[in-house]
C-alpha positions in Angstrom: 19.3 43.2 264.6 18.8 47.0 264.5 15.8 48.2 262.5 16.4 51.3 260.8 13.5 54.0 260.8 13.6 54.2 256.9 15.9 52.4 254.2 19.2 53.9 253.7 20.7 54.5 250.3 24.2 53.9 250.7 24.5 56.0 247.0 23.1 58.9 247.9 25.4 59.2 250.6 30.1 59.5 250.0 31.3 57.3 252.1 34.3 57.6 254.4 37.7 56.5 253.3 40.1 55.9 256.0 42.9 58.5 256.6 46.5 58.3 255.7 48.9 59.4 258.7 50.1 62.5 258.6 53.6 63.1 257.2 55.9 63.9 260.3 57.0 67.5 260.8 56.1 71.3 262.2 52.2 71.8 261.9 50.3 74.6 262.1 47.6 73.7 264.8 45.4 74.7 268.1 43.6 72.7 270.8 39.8 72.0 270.4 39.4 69.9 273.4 40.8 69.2 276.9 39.3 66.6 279.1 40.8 65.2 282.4 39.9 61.6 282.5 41.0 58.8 285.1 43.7 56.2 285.0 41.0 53.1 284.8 43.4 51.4 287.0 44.4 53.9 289.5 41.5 56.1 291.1 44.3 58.6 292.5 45.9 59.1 288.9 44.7 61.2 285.8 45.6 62.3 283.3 44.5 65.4 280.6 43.6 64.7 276.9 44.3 67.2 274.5 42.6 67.3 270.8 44.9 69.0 268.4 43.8 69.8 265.4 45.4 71.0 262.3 44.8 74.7 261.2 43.0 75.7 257.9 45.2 78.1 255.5 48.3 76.6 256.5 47.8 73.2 255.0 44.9 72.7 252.9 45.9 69.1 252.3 45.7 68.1 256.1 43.1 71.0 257.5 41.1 70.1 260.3 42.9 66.5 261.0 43.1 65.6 264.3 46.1 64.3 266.6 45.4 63.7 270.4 47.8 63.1 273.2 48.0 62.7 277.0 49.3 64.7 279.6 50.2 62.6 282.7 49.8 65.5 285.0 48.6 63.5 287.9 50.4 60.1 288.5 52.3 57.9 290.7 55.1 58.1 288.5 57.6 61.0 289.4 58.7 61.0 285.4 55.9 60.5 283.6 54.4 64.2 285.6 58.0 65.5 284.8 57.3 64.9 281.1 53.7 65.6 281.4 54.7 69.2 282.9 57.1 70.0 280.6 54.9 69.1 277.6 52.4 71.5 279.0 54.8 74.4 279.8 56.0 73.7 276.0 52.3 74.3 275.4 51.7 77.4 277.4 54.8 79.4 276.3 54.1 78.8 272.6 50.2 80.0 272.9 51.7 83.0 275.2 49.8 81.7 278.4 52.8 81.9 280.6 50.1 81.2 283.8 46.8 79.1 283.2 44.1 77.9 285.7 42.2 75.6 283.0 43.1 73.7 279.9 40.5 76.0 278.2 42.8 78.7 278.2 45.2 77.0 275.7 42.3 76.3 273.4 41.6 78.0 269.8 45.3 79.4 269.8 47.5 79.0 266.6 50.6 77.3 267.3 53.5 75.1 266.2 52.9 71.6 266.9 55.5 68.7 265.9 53.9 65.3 264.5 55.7 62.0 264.4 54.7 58.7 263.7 54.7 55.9 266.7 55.6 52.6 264.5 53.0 49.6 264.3 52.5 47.2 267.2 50.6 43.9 268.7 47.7 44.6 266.1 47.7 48.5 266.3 48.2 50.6 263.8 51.0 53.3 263.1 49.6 56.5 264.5 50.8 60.1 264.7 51.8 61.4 267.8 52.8 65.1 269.3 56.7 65.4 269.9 57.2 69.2 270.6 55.5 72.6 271.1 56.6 75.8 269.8 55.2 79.1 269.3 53.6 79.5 265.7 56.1 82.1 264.3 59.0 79.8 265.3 57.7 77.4 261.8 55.2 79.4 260.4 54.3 83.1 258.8 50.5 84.0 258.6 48.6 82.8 255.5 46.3 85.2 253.5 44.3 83.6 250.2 46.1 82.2 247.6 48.1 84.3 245.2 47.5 83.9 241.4 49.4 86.8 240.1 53.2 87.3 241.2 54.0 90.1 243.6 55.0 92.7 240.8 51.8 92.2 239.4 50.0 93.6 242.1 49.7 96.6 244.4 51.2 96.7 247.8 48.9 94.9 250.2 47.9 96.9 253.2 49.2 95.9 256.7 47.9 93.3 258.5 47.6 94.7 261.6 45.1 97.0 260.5 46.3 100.2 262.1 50.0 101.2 261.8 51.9 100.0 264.9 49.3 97.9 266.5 50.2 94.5 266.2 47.9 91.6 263.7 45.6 89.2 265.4 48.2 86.3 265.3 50.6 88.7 267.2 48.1 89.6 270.5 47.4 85.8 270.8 43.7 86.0 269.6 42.0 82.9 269.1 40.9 82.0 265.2 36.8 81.9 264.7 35.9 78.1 264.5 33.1 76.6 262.5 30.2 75.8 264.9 28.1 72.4 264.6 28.9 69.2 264.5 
C-alpha cells in the first residue's frame, strides 16, 4: 500500500488519454535528448538514443509528440553500425553539422524527420518509428501565425531575415528557443 500525503481528487485534475500514433510521413522535428546507453547483454556494445520531437508551428495537431530511436553506433555487428552511421550522417547533413564531436550538437535544430509505423507484435503495440532524415527545406517552408485575411488583403510582410541579404534564423542553422521546466 502507498499512503498518499493528502487525498487526491481525481476531478480536479484532466486526466491523460492515451495517444494515437502518428500518421506516417515528413515531420517537422528536432532532437531534445541523446543518451548513449549499454547493450544489457553485451558490455562492449552501445548504442545512442535519440528523442525526437515534433516541432510547434508546423503541426499544431501533433506539436511536441515524441518518437525515439536507436543508433547502433557501437556493436558487434558490422551492419547494424553501417545502418547506425548512415542514420546519423542523414542526421548531421540535414541539421548542417557536417562534423560533430557530441550528440548535443544535433540537438534543438529544425529538420525533416520521416515517421512510419512498425506493425503490432507478441503483445506490443504498433509504434512509430524514424525511417529518414532530410534537411527541413527539403519538406517544409518556415511557419509564421496563422493567416485570417487572404494575401490581397494585406500589406506586404517584411522579410524574414530581418536585414536585406542576411539570411533568416532557419537558414544559419540556429536552434528554436524551447520551453524550460518540466
Amino acid at each position: 500500500m502507498a499512503k498518499l500525503n493528502k487525498p487526491f481528487n481525481s476531478g480536479d485534475v484532466e486526466p491523460n488519454k492515451a495517444f494515437e500514433l502518428i500518421p506516417n510521413g515528413w515531420y517537422a522535428m528536432l532532437i531534445s535528448e541523446s543518451e548513449i546507453k549499454p547493450v544489457n547483454d553485451k558490455p562492449q556494445c552501445w548504442y545512442v538514443k535519440l528523442r525526437h520531437e515534433v516541432a510547434e508551428g508546423y503541426h499544431p495537431e501533433h506539436a511536441n509528440r515524441v518518437v525515439f530511436s536507436n543508433l547502433n553506433l557501437g556493436n558487434d555487428n558490422p551492419d547494424a553500425v553501417q545502418i547506425a552511421e548512415r542514420d546519423f550522417s542523414a542526421i548531421c547533413r540535414a541539421v548542417g553539422k557536417p562534423i560533430v564531436e557530441d550528440t548535443d550538437e544535433v540537438h534543438g535544430i529544425l529538420m525533416s524527420v520521416k515517421i512510419g509505423t512498425k506493425a503490432a507484435r507478441a503483445g506490443y503495440d504498433a509504434q512509430n518509428v524514424v525511417k529518414g532524415y532530410a534537411p527541413l527545406s527539403e519538406h517544409f517552408k518556415p511557419t509564421t501565425a496563422p493567416v485570417a485575411a487572404t494575401a490581397a488583403d494585406k500589406p506586404a510582410a517584411a522579410p524574414a531575415s530581418g536585414a536585406a541579404g542576411e539570411p533568416a534564423p532557419w537558414e544559419r542553422g540556429d536552434k528554436p528557443s524551447t520551453p524550460t521546466g518540466g
